[in-house]
N, C-alpha and C positions, 0 to 999 in steps of 0.2 A: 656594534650594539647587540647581534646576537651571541656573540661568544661572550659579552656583559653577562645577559640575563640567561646563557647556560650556565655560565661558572655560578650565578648564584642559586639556580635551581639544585644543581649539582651540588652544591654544600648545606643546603637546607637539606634533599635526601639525607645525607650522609649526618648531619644535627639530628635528623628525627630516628635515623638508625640507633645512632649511640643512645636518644631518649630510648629507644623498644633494650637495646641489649638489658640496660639497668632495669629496666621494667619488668624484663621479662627473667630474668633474673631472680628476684621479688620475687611473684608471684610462684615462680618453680621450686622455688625453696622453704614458702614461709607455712608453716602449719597454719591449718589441716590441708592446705593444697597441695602439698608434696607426697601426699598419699595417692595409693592405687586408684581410692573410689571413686576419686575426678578423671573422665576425661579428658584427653590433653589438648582437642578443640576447645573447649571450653577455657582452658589455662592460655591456650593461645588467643582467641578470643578477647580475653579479660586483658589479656595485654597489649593486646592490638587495639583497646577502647582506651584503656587509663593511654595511654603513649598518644592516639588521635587528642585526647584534650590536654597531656601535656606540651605535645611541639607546637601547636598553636600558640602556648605563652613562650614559649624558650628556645626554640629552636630558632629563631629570627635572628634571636642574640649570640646562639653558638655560632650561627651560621659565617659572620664574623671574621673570628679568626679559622674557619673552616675552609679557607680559599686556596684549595691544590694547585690551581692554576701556575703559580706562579715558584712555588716549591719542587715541583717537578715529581721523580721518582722516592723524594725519601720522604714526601707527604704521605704516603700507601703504608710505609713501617710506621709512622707516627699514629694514623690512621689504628693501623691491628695492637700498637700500643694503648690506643684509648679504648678500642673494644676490650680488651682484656681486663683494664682498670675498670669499664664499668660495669663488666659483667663480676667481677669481684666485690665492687661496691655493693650490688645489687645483691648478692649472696650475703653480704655480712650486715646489712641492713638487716634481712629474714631471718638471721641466726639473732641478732640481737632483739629482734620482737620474741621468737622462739623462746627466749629466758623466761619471758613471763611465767609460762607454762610450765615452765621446770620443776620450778618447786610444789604444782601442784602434783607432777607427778613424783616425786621424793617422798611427798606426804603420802599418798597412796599406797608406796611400796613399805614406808616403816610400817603403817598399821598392817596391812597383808603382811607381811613377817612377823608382826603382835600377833595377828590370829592366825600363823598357819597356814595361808592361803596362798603360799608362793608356790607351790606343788602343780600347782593347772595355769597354763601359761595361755593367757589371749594376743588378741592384735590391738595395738595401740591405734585410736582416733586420730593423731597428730602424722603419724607415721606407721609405717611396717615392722617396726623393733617390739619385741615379744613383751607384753605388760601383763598383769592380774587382773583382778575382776574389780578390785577397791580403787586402783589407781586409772583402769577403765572409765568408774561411774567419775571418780570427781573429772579426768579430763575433760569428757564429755559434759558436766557441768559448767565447766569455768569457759568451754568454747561456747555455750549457749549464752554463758552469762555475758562473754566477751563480744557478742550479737546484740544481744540485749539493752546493755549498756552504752551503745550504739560507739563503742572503742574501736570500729572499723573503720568509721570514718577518721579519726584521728591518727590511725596508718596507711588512709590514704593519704591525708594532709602531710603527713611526714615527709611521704616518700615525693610529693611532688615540693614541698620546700628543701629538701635536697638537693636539688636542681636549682636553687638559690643559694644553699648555703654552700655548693659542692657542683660548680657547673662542668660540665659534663665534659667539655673542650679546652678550660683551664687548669689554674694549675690552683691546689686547692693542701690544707695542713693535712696529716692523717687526723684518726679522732684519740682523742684523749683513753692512752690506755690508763688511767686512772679510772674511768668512767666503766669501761670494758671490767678492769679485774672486780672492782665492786662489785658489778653486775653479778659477777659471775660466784664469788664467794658468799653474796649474799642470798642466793638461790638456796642455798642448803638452810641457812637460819629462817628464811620465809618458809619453807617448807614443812620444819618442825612449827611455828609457831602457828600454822593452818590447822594442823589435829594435835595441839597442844591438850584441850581438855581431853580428847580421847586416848590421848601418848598417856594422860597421868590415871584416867580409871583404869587403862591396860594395865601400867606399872602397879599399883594398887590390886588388882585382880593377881598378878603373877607373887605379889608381893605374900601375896594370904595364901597363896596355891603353895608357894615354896615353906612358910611356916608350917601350916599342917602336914604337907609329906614331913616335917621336921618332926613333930609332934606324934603324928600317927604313920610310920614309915609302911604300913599295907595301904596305905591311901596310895592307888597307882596315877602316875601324870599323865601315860597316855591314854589312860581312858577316861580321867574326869577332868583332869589339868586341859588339856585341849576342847573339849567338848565346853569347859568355862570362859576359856581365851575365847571362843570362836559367838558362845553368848555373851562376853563382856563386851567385844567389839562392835557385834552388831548393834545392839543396844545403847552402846556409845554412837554411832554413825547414827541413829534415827531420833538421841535425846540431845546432840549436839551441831544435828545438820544445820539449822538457823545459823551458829554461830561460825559452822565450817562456810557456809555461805557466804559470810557478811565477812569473815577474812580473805576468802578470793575476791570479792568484790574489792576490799580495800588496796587489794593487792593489785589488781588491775588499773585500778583508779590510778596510784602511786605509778606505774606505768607510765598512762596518759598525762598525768602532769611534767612526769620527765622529759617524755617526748614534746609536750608545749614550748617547758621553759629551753 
């Protein structure tokens, strides 16, 4: 009876380990937590809580087929085969939230090259890879708005129906790269269509700038031509920010529906 109720203590551990790898996983990878400015108590923390209220629903059921007992020494390589599977899992989960955010930074970088402003290089909010000041403000909009819109919860929900759709100890299909290459080609067309009306005053501004040097060839571009890019942009970003708005909104949304259905 006690080697019963070890062997099954003993595979519940090891159910709620493989829950933490994938978790923890997650959480190390997924913008903005994969950046410097967190803590890594706190990252570990966070996945030592989501993992405490996942194995409570799922680890009972991994624990299951988790019975080494009886498998002997090549239950331990079976064992570092599923840690690796879901620590893998758990990384391409956080890349594929990560998309979301792509294209707002896409959008960011075409108009900073509309005005000019690719010369002074920041630190990106999501990460440590070198960004601009235009693709700065919207990241950090579209994370406040992704707060907001209370879209966190919906990546929690995700990532603990995973562990239904995809449990942790069986054997489960990969995911549809169909679903992947979309994602991922569609990042650049959501991107432009974020500072759509600002891409067309820009064009429109560059369009008049380049006539007149036609017309008046002592009309110099870099001293009025830029100094115009640099007031048509802004003036676009403050006369179009509602609508730069309400397309990362919809763009998030369209996210969270994905991840529902």
């Amino acid at each position: 009876m006690t080697d019963v109720s070890h062997s099954v203590t003993e595979a519940l551990i090891l159910a709620s380990l493989l829950i933490f790898f994938r978790v923890a996983a997650f959480v190390a990878f997924l913008p903005p937590l994969n950046g410097q400015g967190i803590p890594a108590t706190v990252k570990i923390g966070l996945a030592a809580a989501i993992t405490y209220l996942l194995a409570a629903r799922h680890a009972p059921f991994m624990a299951v087929s988790l019975d080494i007992s009886s498998h002997g020494a090549g239950a331990w390589l079976e064992l570092a085969y599923l840690s690796v599977r879901e620590t893998a899992l758990g990384v391409a989960l956080a890349w594929l939230f990560s998309l979301c955010l792509v294209p707002v930074r896409i959008a960011g970088a075409w108009i900073a090259q509309e005005m000019g402003l690719t010369l002074g290089g920041l630190s990106s909010p999501m990460d440590q890879q070198p960004s601009n000041v235009i693709s700065t403000f919207l990241e950090a909009l579209s994370i406040i708005l992704f707060f907001v819109l209370d879209l966190h919860h919906i990546m929690l929900y995700s990532l603990g129906r995973s562990f239904s759709l995809r449990p942790a100890a069986g054997a489960w299909a990969m995911p549809s790269w169909d679903t992947v290459v979309w994602s991922v080609t569609h990042a650049v067309d959501d991107g432009f269509l974020i500072v759509a009306p600002i891409g067309i005053l820009l064009f429109v501004v560059s369009l008049t700038i380049l006539v007149t040097m036609r017309t008046a060839p002592q009309f110099n571009f870099m001293s009025y031509g830029m100094t115009l890019r640099l007031v048509g942009g802004l003036g676009g970003l403050i006369l179009f920010l509602p609508e730069v708005c309400g397309a990362i909104q919809q763009l998030l949304y369209r996210v969270g529906q994905g991840v529902n259905s």
